[in-house]
C-alpha positions as CSV (number, residue, x, y, z in Angstrom):
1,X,0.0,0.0,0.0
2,X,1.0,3.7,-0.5
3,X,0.2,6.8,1.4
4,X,-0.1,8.6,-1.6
5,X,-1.0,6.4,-4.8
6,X,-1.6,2.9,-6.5
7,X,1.7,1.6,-6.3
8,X,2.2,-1.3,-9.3
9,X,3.8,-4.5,-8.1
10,X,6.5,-6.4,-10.7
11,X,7.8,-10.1,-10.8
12,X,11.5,-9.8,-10.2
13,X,12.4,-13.5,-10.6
14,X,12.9,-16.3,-8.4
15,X,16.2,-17.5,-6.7
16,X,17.7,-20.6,-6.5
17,X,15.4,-23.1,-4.6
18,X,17.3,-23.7,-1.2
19,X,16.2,-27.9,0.0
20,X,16.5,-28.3,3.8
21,X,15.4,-32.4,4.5
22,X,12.1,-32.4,2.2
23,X,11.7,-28.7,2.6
24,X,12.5,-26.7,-0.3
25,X,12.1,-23.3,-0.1
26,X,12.5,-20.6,-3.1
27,X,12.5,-17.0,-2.3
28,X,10.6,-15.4,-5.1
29,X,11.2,-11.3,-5.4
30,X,8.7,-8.4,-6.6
31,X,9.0,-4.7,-7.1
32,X,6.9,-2.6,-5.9
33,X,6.8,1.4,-7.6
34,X,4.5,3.9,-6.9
35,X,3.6,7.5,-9.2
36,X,6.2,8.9,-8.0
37,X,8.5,6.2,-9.1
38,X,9.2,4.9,-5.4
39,X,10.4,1.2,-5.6
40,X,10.6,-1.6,-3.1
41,X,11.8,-5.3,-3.3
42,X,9.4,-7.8,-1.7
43,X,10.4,-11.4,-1.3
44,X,8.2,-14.4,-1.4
45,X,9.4,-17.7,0.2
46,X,7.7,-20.4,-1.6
47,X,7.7,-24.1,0.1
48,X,6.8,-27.3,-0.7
49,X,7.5,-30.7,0.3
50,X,9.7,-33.1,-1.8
51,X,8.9,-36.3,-0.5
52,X,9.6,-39.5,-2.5
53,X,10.4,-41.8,-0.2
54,X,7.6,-43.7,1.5
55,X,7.6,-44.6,5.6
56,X,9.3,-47.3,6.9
57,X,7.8,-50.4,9.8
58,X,9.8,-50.2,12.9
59,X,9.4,-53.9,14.2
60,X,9.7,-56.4,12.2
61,X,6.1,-57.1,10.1
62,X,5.4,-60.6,11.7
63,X,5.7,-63.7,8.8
64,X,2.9,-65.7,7.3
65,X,2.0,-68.6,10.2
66,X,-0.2,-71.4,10.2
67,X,-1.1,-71.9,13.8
68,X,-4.0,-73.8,15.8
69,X,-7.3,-72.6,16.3
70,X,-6.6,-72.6,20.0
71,X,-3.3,-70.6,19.1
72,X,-4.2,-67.5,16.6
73,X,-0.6,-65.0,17.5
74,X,-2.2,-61.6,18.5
75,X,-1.6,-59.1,15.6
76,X,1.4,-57.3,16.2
77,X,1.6,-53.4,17.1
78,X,3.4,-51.4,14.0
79,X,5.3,-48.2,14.1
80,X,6.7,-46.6,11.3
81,X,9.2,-44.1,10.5
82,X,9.6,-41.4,7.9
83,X,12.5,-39.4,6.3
84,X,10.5,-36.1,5.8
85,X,7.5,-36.9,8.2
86,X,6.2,-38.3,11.2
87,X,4.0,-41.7,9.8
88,X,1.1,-43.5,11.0
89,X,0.2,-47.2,11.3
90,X,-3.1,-48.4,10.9
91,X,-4.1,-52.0,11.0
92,X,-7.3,-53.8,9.2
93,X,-7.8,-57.9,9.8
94,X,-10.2,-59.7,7.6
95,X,-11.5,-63.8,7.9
96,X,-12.1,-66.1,5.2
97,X,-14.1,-68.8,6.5
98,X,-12.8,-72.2,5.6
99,X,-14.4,-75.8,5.6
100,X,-15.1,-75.6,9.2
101,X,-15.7,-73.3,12.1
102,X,-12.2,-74.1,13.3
103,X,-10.5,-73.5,10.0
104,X,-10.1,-69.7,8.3
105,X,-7.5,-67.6,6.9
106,X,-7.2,-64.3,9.1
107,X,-5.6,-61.6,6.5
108,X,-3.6,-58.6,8.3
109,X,-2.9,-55.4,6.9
110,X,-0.2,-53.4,8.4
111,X,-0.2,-49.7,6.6
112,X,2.0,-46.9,7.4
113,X,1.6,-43.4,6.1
114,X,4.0,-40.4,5.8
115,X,2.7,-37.0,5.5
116,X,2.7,-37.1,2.2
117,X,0.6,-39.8,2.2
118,X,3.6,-42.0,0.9
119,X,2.2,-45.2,2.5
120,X,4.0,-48.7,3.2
121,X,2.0,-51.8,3.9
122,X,2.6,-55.4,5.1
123,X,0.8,-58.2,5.2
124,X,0.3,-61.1,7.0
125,X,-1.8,-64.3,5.9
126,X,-2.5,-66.7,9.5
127,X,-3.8,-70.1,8.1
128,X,-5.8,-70.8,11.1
129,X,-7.0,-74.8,11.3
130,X,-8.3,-77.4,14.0
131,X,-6.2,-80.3,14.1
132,X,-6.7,-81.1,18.2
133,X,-9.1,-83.3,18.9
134,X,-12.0,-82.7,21.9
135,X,-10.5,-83.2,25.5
136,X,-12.4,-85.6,28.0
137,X,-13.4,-83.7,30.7
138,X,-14.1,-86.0,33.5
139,X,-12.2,-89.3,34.8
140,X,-12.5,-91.6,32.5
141,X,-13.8,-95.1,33.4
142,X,-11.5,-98.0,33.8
143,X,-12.0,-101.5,32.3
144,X,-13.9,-103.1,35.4
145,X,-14.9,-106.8,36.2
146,X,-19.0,-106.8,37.8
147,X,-21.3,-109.2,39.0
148,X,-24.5,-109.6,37.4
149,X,-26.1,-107.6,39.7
150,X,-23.9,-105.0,40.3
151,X,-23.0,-104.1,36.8
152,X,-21.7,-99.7,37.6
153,X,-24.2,-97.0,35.9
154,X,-22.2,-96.0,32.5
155,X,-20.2,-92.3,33.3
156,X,-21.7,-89.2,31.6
157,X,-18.7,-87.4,29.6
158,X,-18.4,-83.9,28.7
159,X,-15.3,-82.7,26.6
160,X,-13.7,-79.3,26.2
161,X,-12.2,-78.3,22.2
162,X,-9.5,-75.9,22.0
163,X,-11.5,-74.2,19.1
164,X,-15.2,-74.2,20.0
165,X,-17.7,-76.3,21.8
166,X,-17.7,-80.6,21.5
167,X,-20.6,-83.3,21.6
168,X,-20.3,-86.4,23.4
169,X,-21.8,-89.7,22.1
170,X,-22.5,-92.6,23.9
171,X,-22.7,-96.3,22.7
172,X,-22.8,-99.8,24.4
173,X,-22.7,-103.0,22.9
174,X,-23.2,-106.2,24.3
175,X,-21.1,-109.3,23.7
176,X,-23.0,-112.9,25.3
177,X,-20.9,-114.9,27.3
178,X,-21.4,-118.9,28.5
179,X,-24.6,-118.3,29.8
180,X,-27.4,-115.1,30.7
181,X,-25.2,-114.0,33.6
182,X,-22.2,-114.1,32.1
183,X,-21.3,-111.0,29.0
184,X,-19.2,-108.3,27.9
185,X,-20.0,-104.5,27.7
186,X,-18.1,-102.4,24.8
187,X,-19.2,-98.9,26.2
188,X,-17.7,-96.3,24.0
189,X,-17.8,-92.4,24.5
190,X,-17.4,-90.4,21.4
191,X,-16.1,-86.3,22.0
192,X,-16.3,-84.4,18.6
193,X,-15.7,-80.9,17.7
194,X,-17.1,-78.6,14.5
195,X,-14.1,-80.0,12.5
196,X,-15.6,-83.3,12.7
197,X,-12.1,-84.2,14.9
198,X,-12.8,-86.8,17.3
199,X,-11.7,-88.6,20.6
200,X,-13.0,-91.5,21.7
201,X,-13.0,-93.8,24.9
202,X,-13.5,-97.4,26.1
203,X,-14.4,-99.0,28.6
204,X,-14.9,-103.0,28.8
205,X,-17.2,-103.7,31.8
206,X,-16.7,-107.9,32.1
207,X,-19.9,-108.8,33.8
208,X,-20.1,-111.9,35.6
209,X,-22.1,-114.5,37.9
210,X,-20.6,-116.2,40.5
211,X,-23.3,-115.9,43.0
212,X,-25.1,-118.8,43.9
213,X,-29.2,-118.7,44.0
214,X,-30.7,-118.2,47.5
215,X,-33.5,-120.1,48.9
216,X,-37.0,-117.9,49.0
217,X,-38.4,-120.1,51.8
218,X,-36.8,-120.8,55.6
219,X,-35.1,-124.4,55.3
220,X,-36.4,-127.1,57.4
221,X,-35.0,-128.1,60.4
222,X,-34.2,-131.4,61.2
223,X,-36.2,-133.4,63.3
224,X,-36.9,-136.9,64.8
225,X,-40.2,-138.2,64.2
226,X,-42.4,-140.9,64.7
227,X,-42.3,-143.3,61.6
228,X,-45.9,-142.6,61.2
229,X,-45.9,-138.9,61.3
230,X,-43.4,-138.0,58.4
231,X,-43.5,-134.8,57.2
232,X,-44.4,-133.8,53.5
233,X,-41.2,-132.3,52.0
234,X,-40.8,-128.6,52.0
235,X,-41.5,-127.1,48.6
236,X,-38.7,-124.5,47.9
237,X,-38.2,-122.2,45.3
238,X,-34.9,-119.6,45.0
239,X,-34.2,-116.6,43.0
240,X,-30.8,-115.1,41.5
241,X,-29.5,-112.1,41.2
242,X,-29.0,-112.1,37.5
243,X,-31.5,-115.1,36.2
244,X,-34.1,-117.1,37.3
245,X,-33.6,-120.2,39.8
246,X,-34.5,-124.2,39.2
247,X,-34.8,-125.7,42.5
248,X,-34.2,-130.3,42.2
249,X,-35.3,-132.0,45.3
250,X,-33.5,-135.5,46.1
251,X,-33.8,-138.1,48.8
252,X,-32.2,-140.7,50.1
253,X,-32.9,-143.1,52.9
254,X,-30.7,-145.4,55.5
255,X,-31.6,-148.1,57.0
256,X,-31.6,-148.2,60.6
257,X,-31.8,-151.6,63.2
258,X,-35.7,-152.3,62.3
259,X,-38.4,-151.5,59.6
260,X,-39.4,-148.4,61.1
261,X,-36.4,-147.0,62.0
262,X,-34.4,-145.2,59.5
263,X,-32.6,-142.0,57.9
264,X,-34.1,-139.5,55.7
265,X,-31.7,-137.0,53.6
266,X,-33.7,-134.3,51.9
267,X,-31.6,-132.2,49.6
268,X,-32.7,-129.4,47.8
269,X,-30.7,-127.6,44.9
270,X,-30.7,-124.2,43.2
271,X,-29.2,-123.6,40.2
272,X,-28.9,-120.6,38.5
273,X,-28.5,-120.4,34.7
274,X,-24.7,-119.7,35.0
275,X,-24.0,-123.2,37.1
276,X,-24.2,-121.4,40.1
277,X,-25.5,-123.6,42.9
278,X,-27.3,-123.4,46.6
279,X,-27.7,-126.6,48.5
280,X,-29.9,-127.2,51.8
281,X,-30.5,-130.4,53.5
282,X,-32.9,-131.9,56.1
283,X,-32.4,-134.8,58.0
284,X,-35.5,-136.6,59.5
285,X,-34.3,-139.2,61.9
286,X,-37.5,-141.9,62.1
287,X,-37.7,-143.7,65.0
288,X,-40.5,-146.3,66.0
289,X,-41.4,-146.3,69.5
290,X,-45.4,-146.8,69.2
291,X,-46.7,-150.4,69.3
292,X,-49.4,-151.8,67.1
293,X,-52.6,-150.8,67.3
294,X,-56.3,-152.3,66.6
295,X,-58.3,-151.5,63.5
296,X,-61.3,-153.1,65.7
297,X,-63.4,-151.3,68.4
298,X,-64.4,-153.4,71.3
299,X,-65.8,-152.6,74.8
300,X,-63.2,-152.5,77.2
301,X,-65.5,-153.0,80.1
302,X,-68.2,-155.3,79.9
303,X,-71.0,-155.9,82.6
304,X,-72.9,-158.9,81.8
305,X,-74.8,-161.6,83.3
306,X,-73.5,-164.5,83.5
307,X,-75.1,-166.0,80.8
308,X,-74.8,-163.4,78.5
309,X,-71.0,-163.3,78.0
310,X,-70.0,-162.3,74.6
311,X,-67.7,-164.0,72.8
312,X,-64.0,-163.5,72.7
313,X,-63.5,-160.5,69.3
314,X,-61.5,-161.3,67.0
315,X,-59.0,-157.9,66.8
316,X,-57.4,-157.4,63.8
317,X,-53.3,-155.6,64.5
318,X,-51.7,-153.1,62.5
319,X,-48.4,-151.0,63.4
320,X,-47.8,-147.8,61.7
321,X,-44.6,-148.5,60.4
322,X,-44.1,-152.4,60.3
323,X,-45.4,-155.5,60.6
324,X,-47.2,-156.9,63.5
325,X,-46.0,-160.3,65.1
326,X,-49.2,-162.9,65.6
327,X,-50.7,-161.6,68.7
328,X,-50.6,-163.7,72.5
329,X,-53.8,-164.2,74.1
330,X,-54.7,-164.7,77.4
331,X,-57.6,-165.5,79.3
332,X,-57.8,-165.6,83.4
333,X,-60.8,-165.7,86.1
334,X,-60.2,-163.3,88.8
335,X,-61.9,-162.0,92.0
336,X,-64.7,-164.7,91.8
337,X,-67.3,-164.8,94.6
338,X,-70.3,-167.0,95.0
339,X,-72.3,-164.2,92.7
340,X,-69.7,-162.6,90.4
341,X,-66.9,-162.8,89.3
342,X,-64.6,-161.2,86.0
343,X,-63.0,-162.4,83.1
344,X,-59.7,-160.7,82.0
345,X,-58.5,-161.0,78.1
346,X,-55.5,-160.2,77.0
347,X,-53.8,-159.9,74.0
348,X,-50.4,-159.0,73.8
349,X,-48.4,-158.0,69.9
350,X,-45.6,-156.7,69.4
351,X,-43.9,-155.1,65.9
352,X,-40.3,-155.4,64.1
353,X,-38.5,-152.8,66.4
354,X,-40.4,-154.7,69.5
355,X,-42.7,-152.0,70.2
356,X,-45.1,-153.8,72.2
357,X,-49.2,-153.1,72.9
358,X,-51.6,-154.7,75.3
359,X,-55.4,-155.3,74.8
360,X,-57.1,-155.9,77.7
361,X,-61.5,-156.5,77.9
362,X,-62.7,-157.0,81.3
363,X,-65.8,-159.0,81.7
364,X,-67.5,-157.9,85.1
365,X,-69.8,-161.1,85.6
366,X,-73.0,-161.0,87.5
367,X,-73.9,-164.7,88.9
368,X,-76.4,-163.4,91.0
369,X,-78.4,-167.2,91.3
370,X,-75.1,-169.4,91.0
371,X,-76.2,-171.1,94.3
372,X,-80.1,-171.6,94.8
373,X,-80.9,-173.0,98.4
374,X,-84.2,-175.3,97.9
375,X,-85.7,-177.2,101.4
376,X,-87.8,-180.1,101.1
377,X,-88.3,-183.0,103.2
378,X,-89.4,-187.0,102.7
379,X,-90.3,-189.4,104.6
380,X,-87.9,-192.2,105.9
381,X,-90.8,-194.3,106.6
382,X,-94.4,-195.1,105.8
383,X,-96.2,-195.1,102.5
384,X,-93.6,-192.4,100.7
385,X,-90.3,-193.0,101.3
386,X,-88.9,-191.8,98.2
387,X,-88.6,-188.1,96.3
388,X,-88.0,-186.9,93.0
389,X,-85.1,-184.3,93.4
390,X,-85.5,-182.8,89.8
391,X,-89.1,-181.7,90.6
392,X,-88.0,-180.0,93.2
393,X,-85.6,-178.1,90.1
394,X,-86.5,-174.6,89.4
395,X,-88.7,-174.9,86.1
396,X,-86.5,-174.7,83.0
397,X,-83.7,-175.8,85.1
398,X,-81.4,-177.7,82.5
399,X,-80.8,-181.3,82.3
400,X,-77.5,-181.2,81.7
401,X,-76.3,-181.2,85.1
402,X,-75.1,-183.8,87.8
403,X,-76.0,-184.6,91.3
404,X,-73.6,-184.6,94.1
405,X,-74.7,-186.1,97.0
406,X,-72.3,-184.3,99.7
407,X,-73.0,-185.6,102.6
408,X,-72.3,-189.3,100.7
409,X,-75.5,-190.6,102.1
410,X,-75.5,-193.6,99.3
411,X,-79.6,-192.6,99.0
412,X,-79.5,-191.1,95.6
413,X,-79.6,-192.8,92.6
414,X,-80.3,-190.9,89.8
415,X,-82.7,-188.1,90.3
416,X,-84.6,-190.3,93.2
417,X,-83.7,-189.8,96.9
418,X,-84.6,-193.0,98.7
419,X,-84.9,-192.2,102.4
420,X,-85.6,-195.3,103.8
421,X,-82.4,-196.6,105.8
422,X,-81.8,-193.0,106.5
423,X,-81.5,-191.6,110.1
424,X,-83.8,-188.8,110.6
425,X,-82.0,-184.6,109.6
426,X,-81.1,-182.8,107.0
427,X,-79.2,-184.2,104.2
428,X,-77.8,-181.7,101.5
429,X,-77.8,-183.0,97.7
430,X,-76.3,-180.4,95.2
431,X,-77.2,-180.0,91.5
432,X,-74.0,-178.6,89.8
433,X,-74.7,-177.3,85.8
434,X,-71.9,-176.5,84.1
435,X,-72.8,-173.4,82.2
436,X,-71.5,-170.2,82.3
437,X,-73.1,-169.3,85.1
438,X,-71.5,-172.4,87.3
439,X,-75.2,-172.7,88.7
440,X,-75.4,-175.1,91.5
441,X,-79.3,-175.6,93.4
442,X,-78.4,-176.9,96.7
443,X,-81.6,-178.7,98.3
444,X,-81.6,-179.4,101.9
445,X,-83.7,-182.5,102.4
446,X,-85.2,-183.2,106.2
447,X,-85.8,-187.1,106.8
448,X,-88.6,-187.1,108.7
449,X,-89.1,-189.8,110.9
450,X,-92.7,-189.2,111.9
451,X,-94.8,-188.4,108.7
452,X,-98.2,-189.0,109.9
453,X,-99.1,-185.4,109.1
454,X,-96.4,-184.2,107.3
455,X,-96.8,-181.2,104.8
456,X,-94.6,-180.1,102.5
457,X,-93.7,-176.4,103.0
458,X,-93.7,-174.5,100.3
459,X,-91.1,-173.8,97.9
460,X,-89.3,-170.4,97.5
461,X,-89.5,-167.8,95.3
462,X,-86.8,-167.2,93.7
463,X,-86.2,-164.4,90.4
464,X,-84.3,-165.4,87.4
465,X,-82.8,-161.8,86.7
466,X,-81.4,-162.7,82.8
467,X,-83.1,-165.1,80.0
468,X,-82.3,-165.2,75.8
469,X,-85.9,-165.3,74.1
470,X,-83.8,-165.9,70.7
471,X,-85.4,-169.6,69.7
472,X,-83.3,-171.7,70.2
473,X,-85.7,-173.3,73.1
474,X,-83.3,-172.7,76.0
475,X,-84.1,-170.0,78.9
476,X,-87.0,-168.4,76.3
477,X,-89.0,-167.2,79.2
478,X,-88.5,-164.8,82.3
479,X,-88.4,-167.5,85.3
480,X,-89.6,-166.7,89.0
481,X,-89.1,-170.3,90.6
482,X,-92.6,-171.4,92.7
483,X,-94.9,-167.8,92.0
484,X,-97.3,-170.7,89.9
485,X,-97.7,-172.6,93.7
486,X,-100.9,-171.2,94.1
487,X,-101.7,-172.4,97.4
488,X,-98.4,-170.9,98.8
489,X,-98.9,-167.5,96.5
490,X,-102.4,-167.2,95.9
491,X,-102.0,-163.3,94.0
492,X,-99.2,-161.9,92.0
493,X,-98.5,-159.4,89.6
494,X,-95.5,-158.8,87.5
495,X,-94.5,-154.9,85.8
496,X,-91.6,-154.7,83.6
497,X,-89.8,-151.3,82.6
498,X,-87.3,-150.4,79.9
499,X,-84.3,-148.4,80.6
500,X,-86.3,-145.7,80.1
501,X,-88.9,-146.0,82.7
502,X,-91.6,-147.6,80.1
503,X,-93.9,-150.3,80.9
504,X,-93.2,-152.8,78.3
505,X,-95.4,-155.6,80.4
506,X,-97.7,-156.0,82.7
507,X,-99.6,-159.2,84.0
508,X,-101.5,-160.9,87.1
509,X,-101.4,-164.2,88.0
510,X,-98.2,-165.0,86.3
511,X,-97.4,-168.5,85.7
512,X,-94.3,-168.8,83.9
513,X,-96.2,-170.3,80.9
514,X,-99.2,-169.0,79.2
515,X,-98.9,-165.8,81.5
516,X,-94.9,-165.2,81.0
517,X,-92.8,-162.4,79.9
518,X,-90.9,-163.9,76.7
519,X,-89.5,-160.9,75.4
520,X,-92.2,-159.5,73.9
521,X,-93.8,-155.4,74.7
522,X,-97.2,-156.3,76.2
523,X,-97.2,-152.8,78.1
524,X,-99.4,-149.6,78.0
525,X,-96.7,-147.8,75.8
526,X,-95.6,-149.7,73.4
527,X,-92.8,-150.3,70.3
528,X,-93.8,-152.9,68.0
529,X,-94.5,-156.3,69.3
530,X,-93.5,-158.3,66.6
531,X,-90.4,-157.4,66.5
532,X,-89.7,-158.1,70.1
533,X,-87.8,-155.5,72.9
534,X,-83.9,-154.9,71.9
535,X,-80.7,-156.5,74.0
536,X,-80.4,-154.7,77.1
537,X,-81.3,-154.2,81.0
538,X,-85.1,-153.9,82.2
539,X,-86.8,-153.4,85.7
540,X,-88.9,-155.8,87.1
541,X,-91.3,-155.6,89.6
542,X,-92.8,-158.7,91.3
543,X,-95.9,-158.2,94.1
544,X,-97.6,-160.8,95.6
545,X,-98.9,-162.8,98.9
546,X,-98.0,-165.4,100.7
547,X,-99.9,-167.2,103.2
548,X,-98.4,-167.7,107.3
549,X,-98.5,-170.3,108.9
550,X,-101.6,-168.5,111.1
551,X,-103.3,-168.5,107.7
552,X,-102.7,-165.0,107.3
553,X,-102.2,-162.9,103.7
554,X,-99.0,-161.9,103.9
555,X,-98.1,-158.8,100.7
556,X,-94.5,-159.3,99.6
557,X,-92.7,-157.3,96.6
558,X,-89.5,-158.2,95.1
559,X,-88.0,-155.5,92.1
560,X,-84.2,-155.8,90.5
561,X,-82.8,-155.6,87.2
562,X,-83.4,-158.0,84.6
563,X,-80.9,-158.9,81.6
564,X,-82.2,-159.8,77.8
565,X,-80.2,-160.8,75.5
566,X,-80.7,-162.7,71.8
């Protein structure tokens, strides 16, 4: 500018460019003149860069590497110099996917810049790839040897991948052994990654039975027994612990010293599938210490009349365990008295081991007439000197009998007592019947030796308490000696009652004949005559007079049990 005009401004020229680094500088002049022909210099510096030369890297640009997945090298930190500027790095990664997640290319750029935007790059190629396989991460299971029954729970496996996450599969197979129990495992765990790389484990799991099968039931004890008691054999079953259980039963007996003693060995066996086996025994020791017994009933005790004795049975033996040796019988008479007396049988048997069993039936006897007293008297001189003694006999007495004559008199001969030659008292002549009821009638004869007016007393009356009204024409009819003496027992009446307090017969002016109790109900209350009363014991009762020797009525009564039998 000029204080007093336009001043006009002309290029001078330029001087020679000075270069300092990549700073050149020119100094470039001008004149300045104003109207009045003032002039001035005036310089220009002109700068500029010259910069050809483009940054350098510090460090040392890392090299192309091919590393693990696991194992990608961080990028490395640049710097860069410049010979005119400072210079700046900048840094730019880029991934190529490969074939799996685990396998890329990771391209690096390095790029330094001067201020002159002169730039310098490096690059870097990392070949990344997954070549480790997955990594177990728990324990792994060892080869093992189980039982059947205690085969371990297969292991759950994770695994770890040095380049991403891993699955884990899990297979068994199953090899059969000898038998159901006895097998092989093959348990294989398979890790794998993305890359399809894989790591696998196994574990063989040798299973095996050597457990025996165990009885389900408790095992019976031994015992001794009577050889007719033998108990059933236990049913037993088992189980296993890896397969079912057959149980086989077995016995076997020993002899011992007789038939029914002996040994018995019960075995019982398990068995398992595998061979495995249980065993239990039992041993029964059978003795025999009971004698033989009798398949037939009989009345031990017996109360009869003596002529209603039953016959001897016929028992049949049998021993629970062996046989029975031919029974011993006995027969004896005790405690006999003039009206009873009892018959003891006895039948002894015996079996192999001499176990021995009595029998015994005692046979209480009623004789309740075995002696009948009869008095009578005769003559021993006059017109009658002579009696019949068997019409002095109770009626029905049996013929069978003989005549003892005990005070040896010489008189009798047969049934006739001659009483001539005879000194005058009583003379005692005994009938003796051998029957069952050893009857003997003892009559008492008085010789008389005045029998100018002699009467003959009369005869006694005397109950027979038992008679069998079964036909075959012996004792058929209820006897009561002399009630038919009319003279001596003008009235009687007879009343017969069952066991159960029935009248079953009634009569007056019994007679031992036509007017008789023969077994027959004639009573008020009655069963069905013609089929005559049952075997058994029935009350009598006899009423009736007598006459004194005043001439007097005299009432008398007689009552007792009476015996029927067929």
């Amino acid at each position: 500018a000029d204080s007093c005009s336009t001043p006009t401004v002309a290029f001078v020229g330029d001087g020679d460019p000075a270069l300092v680094g990549c700073i050149e500088t020119t100094i470039r002049t001008y004149s300045v003149t104003d109207a009045c022909g003032n002039t001035i210099n005036v310089t220009q510096n002109l700068i500029r860069t010259i910069d050809t030369t483009a940054p350098v890297f510090v460090e040392t640009p890392p090299a192309n590497v091919t590393v693990q997945c696991g194992a990608i090298p961080t990028a490395a930190t640049l710097t860069a110099t410049d010979n005119c500027s400072d210079a700046t790095v900048t840094y730019n990664q880029t991934t190529t996917p490969g074939l799996c997640a685990g396998a890329y290319t990771l391209t690096r750029i390095w790029t330094a810049k001067d201020a002159c935007g002169l730039t310098t790059t490096h690059t870097q190629i990392v070949t990344v790839e997954d070549t480790t396989a997955p990594v177990f991460v728990e324990t792994l299971p060892a080869n093992v040897t189980a039982q059947c029954s205690a085969i371990p729970t297969a292991a759950t496996l994770t695994a770890t991948d040095n380049c991403g996450d891993a699955t884990v599969t899990y297979n068994q197979t199953t090899t059969p052994g000898l038998c159901t129990g006895a097998y092989t495992l093959t348990r294989i765990w398979t890790a794998k990654d993305a890359c399809g790389l894989t790591t696998t484990h196994t574990q063989i799991v040798t299973v095996e039975d050597t457990t025996a099968p165990v009885f389900v039931e408790t095992i019976p004890a031994n015992v001794t027994v009577q050889c007719g008691v033998i108990p059933a054999a236990a049913t037993l079953t088992a189980t296993d612990n890896c397969s079912d259980a057959t149980v086989t039963y077995s016995q076997t007996t020993t002899s011992g010293l007789c038939a029914g003693s002996y040994t018995l060995t019960r075995t019982w066996t398990a068995t398992d599938v595998c061979g495995n086996k249980s065993t239990a025994s039992q041993i029964i020791n059978v003795i025999d210490t009971t004698g033989p017994t009798t398949t037939t009933a009989f009345n031990s005790t017996v109360n009869v009349n003596c002529n209603a004795i039953p016959v001897k049975p016929e028992l049949v033996f049998i021993d629970n365990c062996s046989v029975v040796t031919t029974a011993v019988y006995t027969e004896t008479i005790i405690n006999k008295t003039d009206n009873s007396y009892s018959i003891v049988r006895k039948w002894s048997v015996a079996d192999t081991c001499g176990n021995t069993s009595e029998f015994i039936q005692n046979i209480n006897v009623t004789n309740p007439n075995s002696i009948v007293i009869i008095s009578s008297s005769v003559c021993n001189s006059g017109e009658i000197t002579t009696a019949n003694l068997r019409e002095l006999l109770p009626v029905g007495t049996p013929t069978n009998g003989i005549w003892i004559d005990v005070n040896n008199s010489g008189s009798l001969q047969g049934d006739i007592l001659n009483a001539s030659g005879l000194t005058g008292g009583n003379y005692t002549f005994e009938y003796k019947i051998n029957n069952a009821c050893s009857e003997t009638i003892r009559i008492i004869m008085t010789i008389d030796t005045d029998c100018g007016s002699i009467v003959l007393a009369c005869g006694t009356v005397l109950v027979h308490n038992a008679f069998s009204p079964n036909g075959d024409g012996i004792n058929e009819v209820f006897v009561i000696d002399n009630i038919d003496d009319t003279v001596c027992y003008p009235d009687n009446t007879v009343e017969i009652y069952n066991r159960w307090g029935v009248l079953v017969f009634e009569t007056k002016g019994y007679n031992n004949t036509d007017k008789a109790f023969k077994g027959f109900s004639e009573g008020r209350a009655t069963i069905s005559k013609s089929s005559g009363l049952p075997t058994g014991t029935y009350f009598y009762i006899l009423n009736y007079t007598s006459v004194d020797n005043d001439g007097k009525i005299i009432l008398n009564k007689k009552d007792g049990y009476l015996y029927l039998t067929k």
